[in-house]
C-alpha positions as CSV (number, residue, x, y, z in Angstrom):
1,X,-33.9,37.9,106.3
2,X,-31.0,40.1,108.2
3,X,-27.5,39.4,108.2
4,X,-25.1,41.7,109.7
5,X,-21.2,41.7,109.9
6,X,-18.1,42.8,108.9
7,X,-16.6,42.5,104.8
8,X,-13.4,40.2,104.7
9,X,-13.6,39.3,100.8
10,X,-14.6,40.8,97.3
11,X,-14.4,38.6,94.8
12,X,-14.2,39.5,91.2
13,X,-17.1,41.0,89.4
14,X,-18.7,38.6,86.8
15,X,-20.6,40.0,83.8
16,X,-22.2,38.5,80.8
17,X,-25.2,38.4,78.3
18,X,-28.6,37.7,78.9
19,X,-32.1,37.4,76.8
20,X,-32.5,40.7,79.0
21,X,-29.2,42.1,78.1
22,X,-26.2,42.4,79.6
23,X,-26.0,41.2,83.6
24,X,-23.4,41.7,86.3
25,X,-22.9,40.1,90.0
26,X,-20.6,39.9,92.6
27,X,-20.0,37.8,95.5
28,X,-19.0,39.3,99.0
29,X,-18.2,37.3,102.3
30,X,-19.6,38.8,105.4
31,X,-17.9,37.4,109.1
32,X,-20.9,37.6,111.8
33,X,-20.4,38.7,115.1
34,X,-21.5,36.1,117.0
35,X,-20.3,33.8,119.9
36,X,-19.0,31.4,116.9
37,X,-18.9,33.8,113.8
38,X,-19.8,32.4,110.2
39,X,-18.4,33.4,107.0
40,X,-21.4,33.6,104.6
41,X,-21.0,34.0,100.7
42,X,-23.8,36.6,99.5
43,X,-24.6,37.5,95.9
44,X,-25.0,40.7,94.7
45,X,-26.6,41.8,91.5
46,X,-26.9,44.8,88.9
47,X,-27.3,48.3,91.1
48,X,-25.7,46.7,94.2
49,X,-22.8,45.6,92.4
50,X,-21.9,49.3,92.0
51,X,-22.8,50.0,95.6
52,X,-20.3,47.9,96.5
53,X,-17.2,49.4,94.9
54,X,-17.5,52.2,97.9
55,X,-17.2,49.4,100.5
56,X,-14.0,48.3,102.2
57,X,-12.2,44.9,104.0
58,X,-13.5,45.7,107.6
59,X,-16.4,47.6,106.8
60,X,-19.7,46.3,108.8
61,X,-22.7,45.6,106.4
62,X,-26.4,45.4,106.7
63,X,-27.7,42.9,104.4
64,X,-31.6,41.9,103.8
65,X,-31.4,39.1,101.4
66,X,-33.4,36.2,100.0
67,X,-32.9,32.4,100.0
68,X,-33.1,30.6,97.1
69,X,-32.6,26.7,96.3
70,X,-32.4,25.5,92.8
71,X,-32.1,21.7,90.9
72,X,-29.7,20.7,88.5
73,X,-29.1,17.6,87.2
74,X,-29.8,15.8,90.8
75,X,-27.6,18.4,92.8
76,X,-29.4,21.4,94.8
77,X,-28.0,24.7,94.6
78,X,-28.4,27.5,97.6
79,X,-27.8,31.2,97.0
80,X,-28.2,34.0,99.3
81,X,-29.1,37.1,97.2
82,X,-28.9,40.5,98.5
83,X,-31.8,42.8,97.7
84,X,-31.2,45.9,99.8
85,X,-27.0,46.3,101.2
86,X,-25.8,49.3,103.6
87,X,-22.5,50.5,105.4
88,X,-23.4,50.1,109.3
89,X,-22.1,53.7,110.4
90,X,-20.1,52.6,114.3
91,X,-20.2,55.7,116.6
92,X,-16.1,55.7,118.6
93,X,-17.9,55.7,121.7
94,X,-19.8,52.1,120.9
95,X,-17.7,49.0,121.4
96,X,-18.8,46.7,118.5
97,X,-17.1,43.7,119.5
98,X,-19.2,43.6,122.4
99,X,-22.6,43.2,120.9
100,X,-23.3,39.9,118.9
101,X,-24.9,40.3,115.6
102,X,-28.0,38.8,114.4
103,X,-27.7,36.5,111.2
């Protein structure tokens, strides 16, 4: 799945220990550009975590990422997980603002 939009939060990186050793994520929230935009909470993990660091508030991201539900104790949990994250490049000529972004 695609999202596409502009950063407006960075929250803190999050690191601890794992059976696989040590494990670090980081949650971003991307605005769409859409006729009613959404603020969506993605997670980022290990490699992409780094990526992010050269990103800034503003920036417009390409995000593929997967859906995933889980169970826990009678409550269902939904996380959006980014696999693959880029800075969309905006030529000065191109009006952003006018095209609506795919979620």
């Amino acid at each position: 799945m695609n999202l596409k939009g502009k950063l407006t939060h960075k929250l803190d990186v999050v690191t601890g220990q794992g059976n696989n050793g040590e494990w670090k994520k980081q949650t971003i929230v991307i605005t769409t550009n859409e006729q009613y935009p959404k603020d969506v909470a993605v997670i980022l993990w290990k490699d992409n975590v780094t990526k992010a660091e050269s990103f800034n508030i503003g920036d417009t991201l390409d995000c593929e990422i997967d859906v995933s539900s889980r169970e826990y104790n009678g409550k269902w949990y939904t996380d959006l997980r980014a696999w693959k994250i880029s800075k969309v490049e905006v030529s000065e000529d191109a009006n952003e603002d006018d095209k609506p972004l795919p979620f």
